[in-house]
GUGUMAR-456949 format. One line per 4 residues: their letters; for each residue x, y, z of N, C-alpha, C. Coordinates in steps of 0.1 Angstrom, whole numbers. Last residue first. Example, Ala and Ser with C-alpha at 12.3 -4.5 7.8 and 13.67 -1.06 7.14 Angstrom:
SA) 128 -22 71 137 -11 71 129 0 79 | 132 -57 78 123 -45 78 132 -33 78
***
This chain:
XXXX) 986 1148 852 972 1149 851 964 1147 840 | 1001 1124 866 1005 1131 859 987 1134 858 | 1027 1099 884 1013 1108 883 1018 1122 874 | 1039 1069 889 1040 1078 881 1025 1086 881
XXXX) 1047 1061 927 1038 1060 917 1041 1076 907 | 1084 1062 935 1069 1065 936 1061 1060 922 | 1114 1052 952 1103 1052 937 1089 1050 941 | 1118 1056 977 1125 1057 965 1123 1061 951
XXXX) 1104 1041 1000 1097 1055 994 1108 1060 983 | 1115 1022 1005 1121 1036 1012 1111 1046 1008 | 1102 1006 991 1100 1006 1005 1104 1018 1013 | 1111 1006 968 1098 1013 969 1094 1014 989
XXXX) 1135 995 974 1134 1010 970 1114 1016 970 | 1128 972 982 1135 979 990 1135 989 985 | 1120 963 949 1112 963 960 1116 970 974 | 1141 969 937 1131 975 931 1123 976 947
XXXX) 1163 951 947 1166 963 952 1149 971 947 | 1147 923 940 1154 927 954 1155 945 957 | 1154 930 915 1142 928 921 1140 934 933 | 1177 929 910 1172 942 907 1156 941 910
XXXX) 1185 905 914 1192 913 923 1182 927 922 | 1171 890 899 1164 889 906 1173 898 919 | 1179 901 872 1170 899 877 1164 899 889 | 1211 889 875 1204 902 871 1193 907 874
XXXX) 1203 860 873 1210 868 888 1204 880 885 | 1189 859 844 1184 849 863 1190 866 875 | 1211 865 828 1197 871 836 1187 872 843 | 1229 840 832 1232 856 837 1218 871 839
XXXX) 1214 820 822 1221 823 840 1218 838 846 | 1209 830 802 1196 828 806 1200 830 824 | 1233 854 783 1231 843 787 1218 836 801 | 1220 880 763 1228 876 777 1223 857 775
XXXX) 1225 886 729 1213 881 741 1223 875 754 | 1223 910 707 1234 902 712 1226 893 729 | 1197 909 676 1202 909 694 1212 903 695 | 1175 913 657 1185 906 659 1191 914 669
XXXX) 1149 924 649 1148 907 648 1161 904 655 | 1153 954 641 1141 947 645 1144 933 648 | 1190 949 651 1178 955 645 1160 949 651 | 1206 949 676 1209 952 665 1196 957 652
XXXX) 1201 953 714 1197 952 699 1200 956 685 | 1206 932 735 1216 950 730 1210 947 716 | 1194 923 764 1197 921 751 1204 931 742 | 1185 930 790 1187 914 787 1196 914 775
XXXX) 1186 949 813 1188 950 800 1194 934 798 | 1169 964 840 1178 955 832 1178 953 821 | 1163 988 860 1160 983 848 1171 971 848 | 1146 1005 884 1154 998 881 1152 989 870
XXXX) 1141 1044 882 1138 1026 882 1145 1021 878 | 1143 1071 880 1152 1060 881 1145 1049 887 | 1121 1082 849 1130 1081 861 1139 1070 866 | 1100 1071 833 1100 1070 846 1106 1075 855
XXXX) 1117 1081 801 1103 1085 807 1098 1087 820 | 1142 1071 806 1136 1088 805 1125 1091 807 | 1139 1042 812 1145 1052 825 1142 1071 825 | 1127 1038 787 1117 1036 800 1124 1044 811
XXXX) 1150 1043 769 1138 1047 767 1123 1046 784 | 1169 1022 781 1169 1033 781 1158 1043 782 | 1151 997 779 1155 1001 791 1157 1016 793 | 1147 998 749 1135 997 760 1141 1004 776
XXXX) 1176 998 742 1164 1007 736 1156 1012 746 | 1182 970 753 1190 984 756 1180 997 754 | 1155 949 757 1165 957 751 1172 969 757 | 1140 946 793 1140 944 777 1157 944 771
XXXX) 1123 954 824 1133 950 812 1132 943 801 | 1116 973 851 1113 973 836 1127 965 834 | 1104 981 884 1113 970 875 1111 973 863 | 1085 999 894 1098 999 898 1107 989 892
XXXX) 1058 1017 894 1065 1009 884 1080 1009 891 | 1037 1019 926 1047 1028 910 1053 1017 903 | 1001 1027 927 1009 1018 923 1025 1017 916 | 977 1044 924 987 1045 941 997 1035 938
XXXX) 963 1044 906 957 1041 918 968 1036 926 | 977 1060 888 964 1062 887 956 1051 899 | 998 1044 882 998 1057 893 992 1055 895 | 993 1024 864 992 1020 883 996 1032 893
XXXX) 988 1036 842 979 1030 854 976 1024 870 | 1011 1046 840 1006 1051 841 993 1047 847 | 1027 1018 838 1028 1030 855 1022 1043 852 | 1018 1010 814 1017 1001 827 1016 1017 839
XXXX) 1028 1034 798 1012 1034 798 1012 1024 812 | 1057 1025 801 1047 1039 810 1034 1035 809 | 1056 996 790 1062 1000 806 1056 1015 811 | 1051 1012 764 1044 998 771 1042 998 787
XXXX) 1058 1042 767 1057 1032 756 1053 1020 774 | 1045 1079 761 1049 1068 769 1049 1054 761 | 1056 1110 759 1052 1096 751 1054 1089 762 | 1038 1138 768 1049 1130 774 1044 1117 766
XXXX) 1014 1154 762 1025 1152 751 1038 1143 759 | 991 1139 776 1000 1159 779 1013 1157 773 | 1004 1115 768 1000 1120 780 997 1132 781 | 1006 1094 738 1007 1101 748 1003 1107 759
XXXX) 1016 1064 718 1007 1072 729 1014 1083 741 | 1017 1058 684 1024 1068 697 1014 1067 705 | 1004 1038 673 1020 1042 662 1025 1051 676 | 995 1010 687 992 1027 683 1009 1028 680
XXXX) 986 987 703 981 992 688 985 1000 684 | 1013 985 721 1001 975 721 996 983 705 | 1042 992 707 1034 999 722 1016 997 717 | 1071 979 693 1057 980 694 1052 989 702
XXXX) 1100 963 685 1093 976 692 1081 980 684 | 1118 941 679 1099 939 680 1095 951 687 | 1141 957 697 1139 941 692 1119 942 692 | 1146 992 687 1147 984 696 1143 965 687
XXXX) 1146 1016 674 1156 1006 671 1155 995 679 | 1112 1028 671 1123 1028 677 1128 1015 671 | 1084 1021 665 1094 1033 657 1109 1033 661 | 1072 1017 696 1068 1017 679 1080 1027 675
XXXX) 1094 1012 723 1082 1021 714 1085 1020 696 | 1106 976 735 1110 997 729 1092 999 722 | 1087 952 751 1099 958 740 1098 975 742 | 1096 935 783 1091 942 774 1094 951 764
XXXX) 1104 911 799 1103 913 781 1099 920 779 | 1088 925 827 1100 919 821 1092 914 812 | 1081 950 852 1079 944 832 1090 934 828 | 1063 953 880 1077 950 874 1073 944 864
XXXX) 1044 975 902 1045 969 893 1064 962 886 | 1038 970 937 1048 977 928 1045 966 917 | 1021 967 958 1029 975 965 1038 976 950 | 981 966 955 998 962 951 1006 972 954
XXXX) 957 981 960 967 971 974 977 962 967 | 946 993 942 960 997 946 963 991 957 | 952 964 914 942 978 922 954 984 932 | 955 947 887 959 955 894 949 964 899
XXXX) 939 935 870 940 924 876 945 933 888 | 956 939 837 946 936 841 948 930 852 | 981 952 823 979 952 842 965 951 844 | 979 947 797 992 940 810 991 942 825
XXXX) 950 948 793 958 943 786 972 937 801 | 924 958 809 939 966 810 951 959 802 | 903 937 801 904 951 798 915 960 799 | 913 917 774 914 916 789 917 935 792
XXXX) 907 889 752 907 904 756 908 904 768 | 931 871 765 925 880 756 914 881 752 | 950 853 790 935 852 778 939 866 769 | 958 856 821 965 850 807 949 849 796
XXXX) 977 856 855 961 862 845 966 857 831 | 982 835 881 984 840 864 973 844 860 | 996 843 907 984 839 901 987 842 888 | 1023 822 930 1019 832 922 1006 829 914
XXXX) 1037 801 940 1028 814 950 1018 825 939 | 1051 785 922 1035 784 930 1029 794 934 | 1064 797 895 1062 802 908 1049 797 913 | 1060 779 865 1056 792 874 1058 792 888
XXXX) 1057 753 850 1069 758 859 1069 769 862 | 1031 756 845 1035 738 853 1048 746 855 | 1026 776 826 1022 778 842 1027 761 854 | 1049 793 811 1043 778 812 1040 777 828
XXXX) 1036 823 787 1041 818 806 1039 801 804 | 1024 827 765 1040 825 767 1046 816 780 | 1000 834 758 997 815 764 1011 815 762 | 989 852 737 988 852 752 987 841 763
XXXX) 990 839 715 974 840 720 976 842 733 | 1012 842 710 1014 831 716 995 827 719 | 1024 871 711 1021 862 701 1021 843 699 | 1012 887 733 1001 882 723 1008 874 715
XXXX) 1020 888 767 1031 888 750 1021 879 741 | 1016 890 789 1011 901 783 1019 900 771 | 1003 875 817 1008 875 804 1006 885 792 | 1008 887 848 996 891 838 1005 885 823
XXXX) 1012 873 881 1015 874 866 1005 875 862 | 1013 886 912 1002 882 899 1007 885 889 | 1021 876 945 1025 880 930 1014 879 921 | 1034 884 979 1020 877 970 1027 883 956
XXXX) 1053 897 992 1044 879 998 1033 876 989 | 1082 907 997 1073 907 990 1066 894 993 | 1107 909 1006 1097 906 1011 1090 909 1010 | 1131 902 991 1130 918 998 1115 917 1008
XXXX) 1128 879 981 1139 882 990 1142 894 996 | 1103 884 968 1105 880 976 1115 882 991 | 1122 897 942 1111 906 950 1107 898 966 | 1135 872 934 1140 886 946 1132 896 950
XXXX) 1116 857 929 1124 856 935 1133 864 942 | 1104 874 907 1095 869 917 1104 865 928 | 1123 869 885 1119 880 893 1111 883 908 | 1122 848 882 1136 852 891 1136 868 895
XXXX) 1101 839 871 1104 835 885 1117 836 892 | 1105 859 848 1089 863 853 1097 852 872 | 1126 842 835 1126 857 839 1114 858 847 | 1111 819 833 1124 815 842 1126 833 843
XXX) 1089 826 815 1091 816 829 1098 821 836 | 1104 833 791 1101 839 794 1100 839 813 | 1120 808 784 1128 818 789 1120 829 797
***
């Protein structure tokens, strides 16, 4: 499922005209081996191992025009599905929390890069649109507890996806969504 989100994202980022991609696998419990690279997006490069010094945006400099998260969970502590944020009970910034999706666009402020897709749980989405602003999110799942979810159907987060692709990339175009900076 993962796959098929990661190339329907890729798909409308395209369809906005976007010309190059780099998957970073970034879901450890797999040894970081989720993505099936025999049905990946040709165009695309996969980063995938561990250790890997930026964890999810190893691989990023600032000649990318925009980061996008899909699966990614809510912050440690929260109601979300598997809410985590890589080792740490909280990370912050100058006291702004950030979870998975910020620490990401806080690195890719940090060299001219904004975050313009995130999706997950209801939780995650929510939680990512307070911290970032208005990026474009989707929401795959509505979480009932750690482990249990009402889960869209795989079609229905195909289109989802790759419509909110499409607009993530056209919005960074406008200059809509900027890189997250912060001192």
């Amino acid at each position: 499922l993962l796959t098929m989100e990661v190339n329907a994202t890729i798909r409308g980022a395209r369809e906005a005209g976007a010309r190059s991609f780099v998957v970073n696998e970034g879901h450890g419990g797999n040894l970081f081996a989720n993505i099936l690279p025999w049905e990946l997006d040709s165009a695309a490069i996969l980063i995938r191992g561990f250790p890997k010094p930026l964890v999810m945006v190893t691989g990023i400099d600032s000649t990318f025009g925009t980061l996008m998260f899909t699966g990614a969970h809510a912050n440690a502590g929260s109601p979300g599905v598997m809410p985590h944020n890589f080792a740490f009970d909280a990370f912050t910034v100058n006291g702004k929390v950030l979870n998975e999706a910020g620490i990401a666009a806080f690195i890719g402020g940090a060299m001219g890069v904004p975050m313009a897709l995130a999706s997950g749980d209801d939780v995650l989405t929510a939680e990512t649109r307070e911290m970032l602003g208005p990026l474009e999110t989707v929401t795959v799942k509505t979480a009932f507890s750690r482990s249990a979810a009402a889960v869209l159907s795989p079609a229905t987060v195909d289109s989802l996806l790759r419509q909110a692709a499409t607009r993530a990339v056209l919005r960074v175009k406008a200059g809509e969504i900027r890189p997250l900076v912060m001192e």
